[in-house]
Kinemage of the C-alpha trace (Angstrom):
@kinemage 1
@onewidth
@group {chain A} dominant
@subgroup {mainchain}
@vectorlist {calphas} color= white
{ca unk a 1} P 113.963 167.093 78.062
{ca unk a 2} L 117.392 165.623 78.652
{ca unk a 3} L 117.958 162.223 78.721
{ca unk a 4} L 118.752 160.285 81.631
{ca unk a 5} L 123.004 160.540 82.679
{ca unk a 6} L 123.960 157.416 84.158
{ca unk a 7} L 127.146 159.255 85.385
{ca unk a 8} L 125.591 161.634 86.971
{ca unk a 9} L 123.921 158.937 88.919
{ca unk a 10} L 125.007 159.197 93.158
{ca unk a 11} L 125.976 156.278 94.842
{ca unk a 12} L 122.843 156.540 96.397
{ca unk a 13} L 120.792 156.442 93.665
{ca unk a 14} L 122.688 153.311 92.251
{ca unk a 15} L 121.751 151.561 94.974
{ca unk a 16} L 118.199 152.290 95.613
{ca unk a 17} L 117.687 151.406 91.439
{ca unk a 18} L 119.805 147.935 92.353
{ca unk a 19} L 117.498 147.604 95.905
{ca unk a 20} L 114.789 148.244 93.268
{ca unk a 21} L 115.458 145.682 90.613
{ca unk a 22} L 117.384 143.286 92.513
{ca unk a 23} L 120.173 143.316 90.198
{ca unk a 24} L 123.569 145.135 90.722
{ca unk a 25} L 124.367 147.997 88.594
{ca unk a 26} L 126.589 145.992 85.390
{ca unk a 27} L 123.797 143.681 84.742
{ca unk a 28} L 120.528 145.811 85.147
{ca unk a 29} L 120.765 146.359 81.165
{ca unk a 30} L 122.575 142.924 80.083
{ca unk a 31} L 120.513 141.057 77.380
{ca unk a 32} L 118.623 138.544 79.820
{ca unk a 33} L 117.469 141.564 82.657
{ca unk a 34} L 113.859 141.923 82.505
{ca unk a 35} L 113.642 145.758 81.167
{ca unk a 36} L 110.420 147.304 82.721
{ca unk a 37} L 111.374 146.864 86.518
{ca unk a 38} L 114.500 148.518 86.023
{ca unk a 39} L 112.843 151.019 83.630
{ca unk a 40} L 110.595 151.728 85.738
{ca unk a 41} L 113.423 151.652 88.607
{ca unk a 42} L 115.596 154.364 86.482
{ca unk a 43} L 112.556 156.604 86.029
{ca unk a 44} L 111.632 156.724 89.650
{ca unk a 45} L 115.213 157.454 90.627
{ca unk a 46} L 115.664 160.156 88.099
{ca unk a 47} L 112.673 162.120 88.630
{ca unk a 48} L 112.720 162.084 92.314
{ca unk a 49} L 115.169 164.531 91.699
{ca unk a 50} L 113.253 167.241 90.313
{ca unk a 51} L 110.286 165.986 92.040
{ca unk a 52} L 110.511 164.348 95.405
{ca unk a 53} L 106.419 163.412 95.499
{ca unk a 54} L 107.277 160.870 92.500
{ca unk a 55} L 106.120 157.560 93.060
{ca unk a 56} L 107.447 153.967 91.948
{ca unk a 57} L 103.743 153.891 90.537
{ca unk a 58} L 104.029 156.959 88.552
{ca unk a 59} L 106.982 155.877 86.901
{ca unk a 60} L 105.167 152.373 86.062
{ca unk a 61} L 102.703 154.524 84.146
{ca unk a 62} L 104.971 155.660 81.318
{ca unk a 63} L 104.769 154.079 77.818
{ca unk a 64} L 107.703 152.453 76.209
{ca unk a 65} L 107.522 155.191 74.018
{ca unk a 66} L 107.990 157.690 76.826
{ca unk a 67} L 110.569 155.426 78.825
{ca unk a 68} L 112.713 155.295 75.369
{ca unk a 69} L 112.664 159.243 75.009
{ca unk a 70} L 114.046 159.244 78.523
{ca unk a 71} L 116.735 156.594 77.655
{ca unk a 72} L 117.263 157.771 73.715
{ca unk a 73} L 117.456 161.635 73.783
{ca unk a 74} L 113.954 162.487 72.711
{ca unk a 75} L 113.651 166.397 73.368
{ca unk a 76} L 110.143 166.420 74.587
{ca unk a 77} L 108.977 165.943 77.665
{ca unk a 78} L 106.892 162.716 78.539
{ca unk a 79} L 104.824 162.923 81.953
{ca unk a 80} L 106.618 166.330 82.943
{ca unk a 81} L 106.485 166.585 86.764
């Protein structure tokens, strides 16, 4: 699976992750942000697109291992819709 392209990210989908995490954008990933909301957040966002029955719950369910793979260019496919 590819990993997640923050540039391809809409404007859209920037703001529902920053409605999401209450954060903006620049500081969802600074050292202090708590990571699994906006994880989680990311993960919703990005496979919504492929799959629009995706839930904020489903993407709470992957493992850090799975969320990393997503974030770090793992080519399997964790949770595939």
């Amino acid at each position: 699976m590819a990993t997640i392209d923050f540039n391809s990210m809409t404007l859209n989908e920037i703001e529902l992750v920053e409605q999401l995490t209450g954060r903006n954008i620049d500081s969802i990933m600074a050292d202090d942000a708590p990571r699994g909301r906006t994880f989680k957040a990311i993960i919703f966002v990005y496979k919504k697109r492929t799959n629009p029955d995706f839930t904020f719950e489903q993407a709470g369910a992957f493992s850090l291992e799975e969320a990393s793979a997503l974030f770090g260019g793992d080519d399997e496919d964790p949770k595939a819709d």
